[in-house]
Backbone bond lengths (Angstrom), bond angles and torsions (degrees), N, CA, C in turn:
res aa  C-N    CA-C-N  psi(-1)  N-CA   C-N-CA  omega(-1)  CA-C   N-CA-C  phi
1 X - - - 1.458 - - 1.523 108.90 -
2 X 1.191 110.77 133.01 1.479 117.08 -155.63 2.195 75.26 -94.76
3 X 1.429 100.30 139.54 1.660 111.57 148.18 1.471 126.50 -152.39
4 X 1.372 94.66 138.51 1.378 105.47 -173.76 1.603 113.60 -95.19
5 X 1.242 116.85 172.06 1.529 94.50 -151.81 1.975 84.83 -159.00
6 X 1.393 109.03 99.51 1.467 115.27 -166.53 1.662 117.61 -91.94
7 X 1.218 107.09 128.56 1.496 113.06 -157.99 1.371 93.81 -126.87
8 X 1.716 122.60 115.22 1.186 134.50 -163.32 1.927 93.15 -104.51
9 X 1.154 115.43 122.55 1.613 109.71 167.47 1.577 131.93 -100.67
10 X 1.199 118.60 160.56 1.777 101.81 151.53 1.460 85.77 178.83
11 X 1.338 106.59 106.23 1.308 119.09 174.59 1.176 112.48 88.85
12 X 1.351 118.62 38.62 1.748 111.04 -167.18 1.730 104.51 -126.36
13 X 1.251 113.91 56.64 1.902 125.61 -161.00 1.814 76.72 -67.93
14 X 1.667 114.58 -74.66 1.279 106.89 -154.91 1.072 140.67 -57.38
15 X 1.447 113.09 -23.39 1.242 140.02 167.28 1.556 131.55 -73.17
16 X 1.388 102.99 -26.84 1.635 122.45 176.41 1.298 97.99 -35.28
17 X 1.696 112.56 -102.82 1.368 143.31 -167.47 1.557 127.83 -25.66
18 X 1.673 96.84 -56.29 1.440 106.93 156.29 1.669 122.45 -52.35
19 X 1.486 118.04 -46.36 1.319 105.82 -172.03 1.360 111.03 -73.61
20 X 1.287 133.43 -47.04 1.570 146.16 -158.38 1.394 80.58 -64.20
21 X 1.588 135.52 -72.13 1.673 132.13 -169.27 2.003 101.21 -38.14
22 X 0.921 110.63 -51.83 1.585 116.84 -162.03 1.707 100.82 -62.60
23 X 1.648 107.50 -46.03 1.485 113.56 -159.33 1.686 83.72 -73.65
24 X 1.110 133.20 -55.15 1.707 138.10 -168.75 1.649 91.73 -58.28
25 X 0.926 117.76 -42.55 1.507 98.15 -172.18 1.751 116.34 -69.90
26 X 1.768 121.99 -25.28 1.063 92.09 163.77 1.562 165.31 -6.75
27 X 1.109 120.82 172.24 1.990 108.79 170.57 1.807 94.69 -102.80
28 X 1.143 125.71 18.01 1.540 84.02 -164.62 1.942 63.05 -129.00
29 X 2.147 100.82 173.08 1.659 127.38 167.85 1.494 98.73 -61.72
30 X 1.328 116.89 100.17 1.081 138.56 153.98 1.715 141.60 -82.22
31 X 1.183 131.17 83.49 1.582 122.91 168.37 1.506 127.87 -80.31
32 X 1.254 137.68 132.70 1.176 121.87 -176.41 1.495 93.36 -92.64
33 X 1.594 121.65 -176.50 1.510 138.90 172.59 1.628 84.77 -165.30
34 X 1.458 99.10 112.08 1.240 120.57 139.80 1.417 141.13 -64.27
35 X 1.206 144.16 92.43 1.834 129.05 -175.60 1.397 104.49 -109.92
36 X 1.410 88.13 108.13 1.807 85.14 -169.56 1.660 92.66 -114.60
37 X 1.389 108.54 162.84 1.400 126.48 -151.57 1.443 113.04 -105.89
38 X 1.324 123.21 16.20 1.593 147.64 -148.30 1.452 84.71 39.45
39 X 1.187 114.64 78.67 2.068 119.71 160.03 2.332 91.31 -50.53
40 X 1.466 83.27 136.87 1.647 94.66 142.70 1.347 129.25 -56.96
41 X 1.131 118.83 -41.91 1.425 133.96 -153.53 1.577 119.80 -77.92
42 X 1.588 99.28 -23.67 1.475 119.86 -178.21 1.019 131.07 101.77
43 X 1.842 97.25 8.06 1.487 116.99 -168.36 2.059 99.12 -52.27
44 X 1.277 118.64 -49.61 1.098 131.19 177.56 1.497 124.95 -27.43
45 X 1.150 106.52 -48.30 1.363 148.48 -164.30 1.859 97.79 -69.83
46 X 1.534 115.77 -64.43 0.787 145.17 171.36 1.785 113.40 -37.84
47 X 1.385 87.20 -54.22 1.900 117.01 -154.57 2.446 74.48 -64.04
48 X 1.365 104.40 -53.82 1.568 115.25 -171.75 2.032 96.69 -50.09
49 X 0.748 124.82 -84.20 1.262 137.35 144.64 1.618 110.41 15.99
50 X 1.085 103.31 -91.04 1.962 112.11 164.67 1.619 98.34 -38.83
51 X 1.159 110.99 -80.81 1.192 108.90 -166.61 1.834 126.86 -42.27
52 X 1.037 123.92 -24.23 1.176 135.51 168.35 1.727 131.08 -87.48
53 X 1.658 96.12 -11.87 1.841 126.18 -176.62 1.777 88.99 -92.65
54 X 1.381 123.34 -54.36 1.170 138.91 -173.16 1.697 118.38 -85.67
55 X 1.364 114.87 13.93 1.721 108.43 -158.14 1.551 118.14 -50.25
56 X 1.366 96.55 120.11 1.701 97.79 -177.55 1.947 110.33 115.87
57 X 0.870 93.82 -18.78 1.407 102.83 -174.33 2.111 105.43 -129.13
58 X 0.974 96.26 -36.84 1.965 72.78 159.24 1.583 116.90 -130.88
59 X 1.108 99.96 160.48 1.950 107.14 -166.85 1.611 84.17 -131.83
60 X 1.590 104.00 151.40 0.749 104.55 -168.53 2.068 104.64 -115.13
61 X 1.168 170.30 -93.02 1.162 129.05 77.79 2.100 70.69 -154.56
62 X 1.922 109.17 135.34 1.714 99.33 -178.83 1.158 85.62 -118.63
63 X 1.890 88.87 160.33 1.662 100.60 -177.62 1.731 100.77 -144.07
64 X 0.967 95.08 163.47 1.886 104.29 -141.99 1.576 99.93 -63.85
65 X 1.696 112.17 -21.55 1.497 104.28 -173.04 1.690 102.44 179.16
66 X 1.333 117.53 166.30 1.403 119.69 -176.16 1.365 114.76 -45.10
67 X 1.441 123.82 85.60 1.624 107.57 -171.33 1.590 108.76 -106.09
68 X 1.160 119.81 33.03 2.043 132.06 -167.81 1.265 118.05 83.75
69 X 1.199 114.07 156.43 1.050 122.88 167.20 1.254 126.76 -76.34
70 X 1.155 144.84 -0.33 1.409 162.66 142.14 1.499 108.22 -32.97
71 X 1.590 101.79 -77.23 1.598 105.18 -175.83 1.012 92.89 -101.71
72 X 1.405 147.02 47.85 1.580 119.43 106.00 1.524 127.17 -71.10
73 X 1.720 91.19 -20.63 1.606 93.91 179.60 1.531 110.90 -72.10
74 X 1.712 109.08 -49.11 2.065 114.10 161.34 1.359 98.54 -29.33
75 X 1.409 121.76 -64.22 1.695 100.75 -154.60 1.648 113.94 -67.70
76 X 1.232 111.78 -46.14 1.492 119.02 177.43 1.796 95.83 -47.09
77 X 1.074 126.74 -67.79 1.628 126.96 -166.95 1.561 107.30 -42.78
78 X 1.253 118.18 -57.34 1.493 123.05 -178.08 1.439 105.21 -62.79
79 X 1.132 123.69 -69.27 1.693 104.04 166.86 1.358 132.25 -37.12
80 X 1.651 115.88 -59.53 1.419 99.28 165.92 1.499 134.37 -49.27
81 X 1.521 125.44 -28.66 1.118 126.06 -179.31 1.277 103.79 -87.11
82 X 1.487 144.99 -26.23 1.633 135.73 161.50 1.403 115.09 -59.73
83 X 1.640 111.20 -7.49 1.767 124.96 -177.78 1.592 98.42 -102.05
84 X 1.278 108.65 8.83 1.787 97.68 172.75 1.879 116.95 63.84
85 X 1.056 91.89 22.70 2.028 113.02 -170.10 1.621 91.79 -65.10
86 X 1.154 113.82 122.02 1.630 115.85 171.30 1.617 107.29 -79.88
87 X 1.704 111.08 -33.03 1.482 104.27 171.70 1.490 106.64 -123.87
88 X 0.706 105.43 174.07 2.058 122.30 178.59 1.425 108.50 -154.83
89 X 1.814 96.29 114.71 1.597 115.21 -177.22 1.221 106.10 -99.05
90 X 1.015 132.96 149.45 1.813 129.53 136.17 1.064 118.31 -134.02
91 X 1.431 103.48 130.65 1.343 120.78 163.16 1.924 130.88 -130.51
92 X 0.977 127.23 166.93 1.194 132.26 -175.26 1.794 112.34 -58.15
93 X 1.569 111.44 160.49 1.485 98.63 -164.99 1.824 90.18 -105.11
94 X 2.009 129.15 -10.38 0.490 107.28 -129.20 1.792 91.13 -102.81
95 X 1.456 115.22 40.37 1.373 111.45 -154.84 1.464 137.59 54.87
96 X 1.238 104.80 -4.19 1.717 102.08 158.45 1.044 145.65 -66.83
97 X 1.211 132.56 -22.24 1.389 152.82 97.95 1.668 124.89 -40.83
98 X 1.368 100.20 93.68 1.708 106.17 -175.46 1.386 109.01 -85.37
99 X 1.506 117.18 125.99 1.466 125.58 166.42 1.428 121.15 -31.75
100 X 1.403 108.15 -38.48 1.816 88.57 -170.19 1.630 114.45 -67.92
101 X 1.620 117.99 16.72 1.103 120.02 -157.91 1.513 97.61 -98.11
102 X 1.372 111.82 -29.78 1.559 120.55 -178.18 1.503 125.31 -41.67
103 X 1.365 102.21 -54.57 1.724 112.14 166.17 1.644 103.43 -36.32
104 X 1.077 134.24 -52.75 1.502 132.26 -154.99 1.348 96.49 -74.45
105 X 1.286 128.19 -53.67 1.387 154.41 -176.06 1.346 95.15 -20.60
106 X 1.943 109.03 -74.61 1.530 143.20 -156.25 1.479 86.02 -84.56
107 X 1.566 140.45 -8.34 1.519 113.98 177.88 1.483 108.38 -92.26
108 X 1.730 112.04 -33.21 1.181 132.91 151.58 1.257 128.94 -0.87
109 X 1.186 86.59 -58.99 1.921 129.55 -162.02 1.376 91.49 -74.45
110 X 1.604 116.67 -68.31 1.328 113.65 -168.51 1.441 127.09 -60.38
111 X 1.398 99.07 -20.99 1.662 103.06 174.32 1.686 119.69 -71.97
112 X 1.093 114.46 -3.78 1.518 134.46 158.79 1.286 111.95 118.68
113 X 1.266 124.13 13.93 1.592 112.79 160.80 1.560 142.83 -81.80
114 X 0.882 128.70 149.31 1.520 123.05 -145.68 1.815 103.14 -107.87
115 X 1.302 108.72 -10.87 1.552 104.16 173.81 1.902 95.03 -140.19
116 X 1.077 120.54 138.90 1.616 112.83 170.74 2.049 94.50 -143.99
117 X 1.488 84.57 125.88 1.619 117.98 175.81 1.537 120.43 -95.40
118 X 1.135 119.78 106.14 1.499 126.04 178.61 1.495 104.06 -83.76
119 X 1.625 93.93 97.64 1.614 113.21 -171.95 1.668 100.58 -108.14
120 X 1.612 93.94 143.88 1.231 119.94 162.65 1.809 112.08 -74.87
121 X 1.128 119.77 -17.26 1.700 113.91 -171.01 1.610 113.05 -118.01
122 X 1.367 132.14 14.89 0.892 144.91 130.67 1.973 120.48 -34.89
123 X 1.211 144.16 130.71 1.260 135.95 149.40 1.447 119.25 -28.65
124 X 1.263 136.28 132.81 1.730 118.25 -147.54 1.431 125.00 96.17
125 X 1.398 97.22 -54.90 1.735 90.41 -161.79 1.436 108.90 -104.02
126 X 1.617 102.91 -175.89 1.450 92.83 -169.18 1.405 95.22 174.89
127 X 1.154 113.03 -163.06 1.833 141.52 -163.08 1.516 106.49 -115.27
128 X 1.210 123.94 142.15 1.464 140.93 138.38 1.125 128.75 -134.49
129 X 1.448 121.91 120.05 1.554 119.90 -179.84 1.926 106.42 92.99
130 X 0.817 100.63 -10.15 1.944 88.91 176.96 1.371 107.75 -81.04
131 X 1.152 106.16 169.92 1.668 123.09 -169.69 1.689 102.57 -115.07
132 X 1.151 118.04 136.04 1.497 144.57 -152.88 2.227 83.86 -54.26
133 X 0.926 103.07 -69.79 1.944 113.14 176.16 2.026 92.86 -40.49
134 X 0.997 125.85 -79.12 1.791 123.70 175.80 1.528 95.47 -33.00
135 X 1.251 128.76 -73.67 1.481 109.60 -158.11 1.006 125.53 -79.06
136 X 1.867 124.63 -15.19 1.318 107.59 153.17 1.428 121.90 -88.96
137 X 1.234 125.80 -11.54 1.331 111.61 146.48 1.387 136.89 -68.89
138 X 1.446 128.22 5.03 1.307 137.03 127.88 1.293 136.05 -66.15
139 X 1.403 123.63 -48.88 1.609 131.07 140.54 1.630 123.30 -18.72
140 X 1.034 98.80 -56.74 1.381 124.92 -171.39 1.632 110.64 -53.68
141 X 1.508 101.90 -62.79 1.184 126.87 -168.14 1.549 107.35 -73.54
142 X 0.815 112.53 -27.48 2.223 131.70 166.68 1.647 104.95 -60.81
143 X 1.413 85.92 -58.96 1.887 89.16 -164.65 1.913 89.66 -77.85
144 X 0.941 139.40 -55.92 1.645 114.90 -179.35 1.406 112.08 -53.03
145 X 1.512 121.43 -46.21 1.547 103.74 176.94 1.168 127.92 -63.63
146 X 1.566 116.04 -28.17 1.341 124.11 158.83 1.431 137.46 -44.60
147 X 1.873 108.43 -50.66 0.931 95.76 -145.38 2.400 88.56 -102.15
148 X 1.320 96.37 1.83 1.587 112.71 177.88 1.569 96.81 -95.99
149 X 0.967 140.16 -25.42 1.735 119.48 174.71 1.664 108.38 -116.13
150 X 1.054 128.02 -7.00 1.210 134.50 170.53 1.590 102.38 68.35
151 X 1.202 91.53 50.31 1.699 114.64 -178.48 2.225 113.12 -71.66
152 X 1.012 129.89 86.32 1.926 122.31 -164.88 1.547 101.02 -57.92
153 X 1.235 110.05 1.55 1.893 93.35 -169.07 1.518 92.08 -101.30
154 X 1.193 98.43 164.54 1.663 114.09 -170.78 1.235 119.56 -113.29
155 X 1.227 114.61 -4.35 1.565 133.73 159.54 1.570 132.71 -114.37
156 X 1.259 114.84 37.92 1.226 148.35 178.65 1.649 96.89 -12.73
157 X 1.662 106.67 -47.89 1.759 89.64 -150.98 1.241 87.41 -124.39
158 X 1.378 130.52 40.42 1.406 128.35 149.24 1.609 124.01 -64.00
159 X 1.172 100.98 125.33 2.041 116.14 165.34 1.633 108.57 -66.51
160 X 1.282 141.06 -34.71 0.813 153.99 -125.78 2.167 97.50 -108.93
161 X 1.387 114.01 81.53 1.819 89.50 -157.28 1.874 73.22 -148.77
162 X 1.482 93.28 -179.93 1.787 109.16 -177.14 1.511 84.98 -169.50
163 X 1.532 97.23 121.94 1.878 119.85 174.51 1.169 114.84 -96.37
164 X 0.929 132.05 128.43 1.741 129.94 164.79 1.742 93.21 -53.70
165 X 1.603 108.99 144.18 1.480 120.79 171.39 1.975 115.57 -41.96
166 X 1.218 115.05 -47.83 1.136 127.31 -176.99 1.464 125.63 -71.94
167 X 1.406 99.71 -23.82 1.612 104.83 166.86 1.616 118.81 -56.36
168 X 1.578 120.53 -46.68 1.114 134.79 -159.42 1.549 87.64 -98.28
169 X 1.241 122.46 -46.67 1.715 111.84 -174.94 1.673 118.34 -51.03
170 X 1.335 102.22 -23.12 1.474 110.31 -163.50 1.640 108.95 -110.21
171 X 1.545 114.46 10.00 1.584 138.90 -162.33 1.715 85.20 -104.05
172 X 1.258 116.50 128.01 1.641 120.21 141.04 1.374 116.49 -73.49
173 X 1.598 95.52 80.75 1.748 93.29 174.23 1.328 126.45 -49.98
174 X 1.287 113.58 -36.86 1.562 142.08 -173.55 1.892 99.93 -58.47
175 X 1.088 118.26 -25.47 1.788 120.93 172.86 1.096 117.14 -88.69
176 X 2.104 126.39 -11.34 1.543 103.64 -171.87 1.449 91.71 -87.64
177 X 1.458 112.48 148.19 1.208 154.07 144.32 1.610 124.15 -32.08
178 X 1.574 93.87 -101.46 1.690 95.24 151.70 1.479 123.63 -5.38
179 X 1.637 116.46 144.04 1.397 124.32 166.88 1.474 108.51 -165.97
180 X 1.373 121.68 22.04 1.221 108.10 179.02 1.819 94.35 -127.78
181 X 0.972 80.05 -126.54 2.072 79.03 -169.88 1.698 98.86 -89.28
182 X 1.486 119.81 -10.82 1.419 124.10 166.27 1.544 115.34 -75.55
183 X 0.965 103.81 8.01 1.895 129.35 -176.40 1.523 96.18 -70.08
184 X 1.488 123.73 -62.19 1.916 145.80 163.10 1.299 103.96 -47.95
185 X 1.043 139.82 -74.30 1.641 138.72 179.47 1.803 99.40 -43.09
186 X 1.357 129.74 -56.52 1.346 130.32 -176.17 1.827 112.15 -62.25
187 X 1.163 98.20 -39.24 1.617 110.87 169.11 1.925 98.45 -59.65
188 X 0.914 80.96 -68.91 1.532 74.00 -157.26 1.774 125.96 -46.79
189 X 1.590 95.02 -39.34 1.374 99.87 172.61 1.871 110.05 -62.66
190 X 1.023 120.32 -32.10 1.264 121.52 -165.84 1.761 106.77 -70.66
191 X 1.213 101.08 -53.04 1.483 112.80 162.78 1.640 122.45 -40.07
192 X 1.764 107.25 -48.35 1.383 102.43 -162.80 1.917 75.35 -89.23
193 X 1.360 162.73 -47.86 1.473 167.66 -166.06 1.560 87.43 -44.10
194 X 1.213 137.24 -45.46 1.190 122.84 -146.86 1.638 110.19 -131.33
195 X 1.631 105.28 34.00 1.240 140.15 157.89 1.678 108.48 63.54
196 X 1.437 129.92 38.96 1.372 132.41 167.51 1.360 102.49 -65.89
197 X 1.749 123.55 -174.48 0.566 131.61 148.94 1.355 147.40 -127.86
198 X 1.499 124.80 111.87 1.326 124.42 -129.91 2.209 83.09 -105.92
199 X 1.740 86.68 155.63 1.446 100.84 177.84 1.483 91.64 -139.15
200 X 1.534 116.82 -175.02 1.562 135.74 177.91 1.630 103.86 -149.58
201 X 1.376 106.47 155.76 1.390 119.37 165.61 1.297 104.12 -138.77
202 X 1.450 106.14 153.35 1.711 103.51 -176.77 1.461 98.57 -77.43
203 X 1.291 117.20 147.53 1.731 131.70 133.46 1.349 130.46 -125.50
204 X 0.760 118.56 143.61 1.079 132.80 153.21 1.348 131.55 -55.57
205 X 2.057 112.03 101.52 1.509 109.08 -161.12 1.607 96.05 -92.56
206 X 1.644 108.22 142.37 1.487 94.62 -176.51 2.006 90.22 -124.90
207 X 1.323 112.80 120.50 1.093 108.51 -164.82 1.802 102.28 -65.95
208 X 1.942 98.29 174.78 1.717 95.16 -168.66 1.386 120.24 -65.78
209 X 1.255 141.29 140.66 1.203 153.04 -149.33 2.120 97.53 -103.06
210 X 1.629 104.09 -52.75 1.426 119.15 163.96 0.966 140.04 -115.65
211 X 1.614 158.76 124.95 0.866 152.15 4.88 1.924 113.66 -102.95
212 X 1.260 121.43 -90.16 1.262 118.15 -161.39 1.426 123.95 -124.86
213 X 1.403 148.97 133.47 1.401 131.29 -160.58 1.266 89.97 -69.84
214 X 1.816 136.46 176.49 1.153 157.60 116.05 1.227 151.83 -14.96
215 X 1.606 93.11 -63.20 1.496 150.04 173.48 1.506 103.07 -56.44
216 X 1.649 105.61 107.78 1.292 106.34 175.30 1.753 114.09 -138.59
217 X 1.174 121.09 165.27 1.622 128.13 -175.72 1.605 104.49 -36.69
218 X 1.490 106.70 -46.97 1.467 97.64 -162.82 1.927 103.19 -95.13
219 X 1.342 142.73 4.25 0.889 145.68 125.71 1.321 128.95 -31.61
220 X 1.505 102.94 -77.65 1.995 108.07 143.68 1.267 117.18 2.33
221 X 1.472 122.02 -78.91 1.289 135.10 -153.86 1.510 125.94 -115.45
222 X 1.198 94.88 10.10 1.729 118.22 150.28 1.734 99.69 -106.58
223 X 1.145 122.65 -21.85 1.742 85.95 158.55 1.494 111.93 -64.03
224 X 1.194 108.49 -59.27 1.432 118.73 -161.88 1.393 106.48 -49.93
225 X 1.145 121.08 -18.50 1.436 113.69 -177.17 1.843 96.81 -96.05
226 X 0.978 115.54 -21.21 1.741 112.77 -177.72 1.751 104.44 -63.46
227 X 1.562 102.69 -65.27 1.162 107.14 149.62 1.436 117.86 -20.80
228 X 1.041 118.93 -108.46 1.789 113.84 -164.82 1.687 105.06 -28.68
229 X 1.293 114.83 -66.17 1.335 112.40 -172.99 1.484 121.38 -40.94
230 X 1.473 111.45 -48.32 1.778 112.37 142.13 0.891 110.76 -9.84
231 X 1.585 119.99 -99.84 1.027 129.81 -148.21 1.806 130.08 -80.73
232 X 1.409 97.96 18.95 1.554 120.09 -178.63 1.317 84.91 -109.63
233 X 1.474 128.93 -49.20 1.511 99.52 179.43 1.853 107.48 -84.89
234 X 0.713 133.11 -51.05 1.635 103.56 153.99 1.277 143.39 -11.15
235 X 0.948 124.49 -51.58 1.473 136.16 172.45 2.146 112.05 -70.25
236 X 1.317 104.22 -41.06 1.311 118.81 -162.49 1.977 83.99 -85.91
237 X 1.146 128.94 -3.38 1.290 135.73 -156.75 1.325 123.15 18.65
238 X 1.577 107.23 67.45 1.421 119.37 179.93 1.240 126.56 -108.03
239 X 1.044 144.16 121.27 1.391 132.98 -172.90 1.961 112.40 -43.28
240 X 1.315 100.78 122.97 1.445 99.89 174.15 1.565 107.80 -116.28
């Protein structure tokens, strides 16, 4: 099973090189997809670089400027599935999500589930390095998405996931809304709305070691508003 495994950047020079080597070194058919954000830093530059050290195995795909993390995840998806990708991963570039976790992800997969989430709230998983304010504002943000879309996974706003090909082939990407880190909360409900079947494995989240979180006030509050909007079309039981 061919999987591709989508790595959204912006500002991620130090972190690049090391992860793409680690994720390629796996046991299983691996492609990377880079979506880098024209980083300042040269991360971009870099992402060109891999791709030419690796030919055939990473793509790089640039985009004119920070446009969310949402549709960096759209662009990575449509490429992998024009690459014939039987799975499509994403995860973070910034090492918080550690590669050796992927194998479980893709075994996940094989046991017949159609979306698998590398959750921290599973038995197993957990935190390293966050600050008491980060984890209950992660908590937080689980149990409202949870308990407003009637969402069963327990890691609602995890980056960290691997789709069966057909989940996303059969998704009108072109309708989600979302584009920031409420982009995952909109995924997910749509997935569990349109009767897949979603699983979890624990990991272990180890927060970023280099350079800068993401995660900002007005991110915050465009989930919360994705959320509600959810759950107004939920309630009105309309297809969203």
């Amino acid at each position: 099973m061919q999987t591709a495994v989508i790595v959204p950047t912006y500002n991620e020079k130090d972190n690049l090189e090391p992860l793409v080597t680690q994720l390629l070194s796996l046991p299983l058919d691996i492609q990377v997809i880079i979506v880098d954000d024209n980083s300042p830093d040269g991360t971009g530059d870099l992402a060109d670089r891999l791709a030419e050290q690796y030919a055939g195995r990473v793509q790089v795909i640039h985009r004119a400027g920070k446009l969310g993390l949402g549709t960096a995840y759209l662009a990575g998806f449509r490429r992998a599935l024009d690459a014939g990708a039987d799975l499509i991963c994403t995860t973070d570039a910034d090492f918080s999500h550690n590669p050796r976790y992927v194998p479980s992800l893709v075994n996940r997969i094989r046991q017949g589930y159609d979306l698998v989430i590398g959750s921290r709230y599973v038995p197993g998983g957990g935190t390293i390095g966050c600050t008491l304010p980060r984890k209950l504002l992660s908590w937080g943000a689980n149990a409202f998405a949870r308990a407003m879309l009637g969402l069963r996974a327990h890691d609602t706003t995890a980056g960290f996931r691997c789709y069966q090909r057909e989940v996303l082939a059969r998704m009108d990407l072109d309708t989600i809304k979302a584009s920031g880190y409420s982009f995952l909360i909109e995924m997910l409900y749509r997935v569990q709305r349109q009767g897949w079947r979603v699983g979890e494995v624990p990991i272990i989240f180890e927060n970023r070691r280099r350079g800068t979180s993401k995660i900002s006030r007005d991110e915050i509050i465009k989930a919360m508003l994705t959320v509600l909007r959810l759950a107004w079309i939920r309630l009105r039981g309309t297809r969203g």
